[in-house]
C-alpha positions in Angstrom: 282.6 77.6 142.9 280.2 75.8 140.7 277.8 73.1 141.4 276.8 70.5 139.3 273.2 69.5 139.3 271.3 66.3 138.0 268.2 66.7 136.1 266.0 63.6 135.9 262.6 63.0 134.1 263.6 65.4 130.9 261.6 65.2 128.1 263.1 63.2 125.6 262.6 66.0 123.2 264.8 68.2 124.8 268.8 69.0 123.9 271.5 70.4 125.5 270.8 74.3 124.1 267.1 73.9 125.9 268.1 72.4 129.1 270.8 75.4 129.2 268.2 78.0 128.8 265.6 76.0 131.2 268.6 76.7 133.9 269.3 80.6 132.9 266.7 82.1 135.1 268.4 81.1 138.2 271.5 82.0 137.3 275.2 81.5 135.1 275.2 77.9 133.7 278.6 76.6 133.3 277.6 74.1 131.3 274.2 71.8 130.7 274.6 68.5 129.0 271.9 66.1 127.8 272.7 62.5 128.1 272.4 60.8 125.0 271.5 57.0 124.2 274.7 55.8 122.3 273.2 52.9 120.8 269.7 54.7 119.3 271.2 58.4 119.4 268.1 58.9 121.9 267.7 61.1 125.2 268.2 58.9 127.9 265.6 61.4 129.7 268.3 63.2 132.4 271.2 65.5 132.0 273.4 67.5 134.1 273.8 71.1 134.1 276.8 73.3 136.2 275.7 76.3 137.8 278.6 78.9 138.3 277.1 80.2 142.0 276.5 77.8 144.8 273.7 80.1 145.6 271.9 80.1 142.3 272.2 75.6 142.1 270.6 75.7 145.2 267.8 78.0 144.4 267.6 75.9 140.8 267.3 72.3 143.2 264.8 73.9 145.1 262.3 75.5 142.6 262.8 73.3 139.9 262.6 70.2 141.4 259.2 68.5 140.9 258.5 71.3 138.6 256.4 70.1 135.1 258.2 70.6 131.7 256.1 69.3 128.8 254.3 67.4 131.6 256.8 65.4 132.7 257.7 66.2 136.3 261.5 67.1 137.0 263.8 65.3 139.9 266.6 68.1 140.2 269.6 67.0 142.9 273.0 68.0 143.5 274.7 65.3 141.2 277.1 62.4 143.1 280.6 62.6 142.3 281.2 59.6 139.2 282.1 56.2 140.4 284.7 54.3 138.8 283.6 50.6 138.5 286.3 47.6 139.0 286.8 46.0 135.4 285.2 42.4 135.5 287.1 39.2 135.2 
């Protein structure tokens, strides 16, 4: 079953086809998604990516995480399921 990860402290330079192949070496990714700033078309500086093996997310969490990418230093974390937020009034 795949797990999705969040990726936080990404270079703002970095798209979705990068953060993919930053992810390859520890295994199948599902998908890898940088989120972007809809307002200024802008990395928002995290993304998420989905590992196909439970095994290979949780070797990605645990090597990559505080690991340095164009010296910025990467928070990696199994991501939290997405909240829906009650409409204001």
């Amino acid at each position: 079953m795949a797990k999705k990860l969040f990726v936080g402290n990404l270079p703002y330079s970095m798209n979705d086809d990068q953060l993919r192949e930053l992810f390859a070496e520890y295994g199948e990714v599902a998908s890898a998604s940088v989120i972007i700033d809809r307002a200024t078309g802008r990395s928002k500086g995290f993304g998420f990516v989905e590992l196909a093996e439970d095994a290979a997310a949780d070797a990605a969490i645990a090597k990559a995480d505080g690991s340095e990418v164009e010296g910025r230093r990467l928070t990696v974390s199994e991501a939290r399921p997405k909240t829906e937020f009650a409409p204001r009034d």
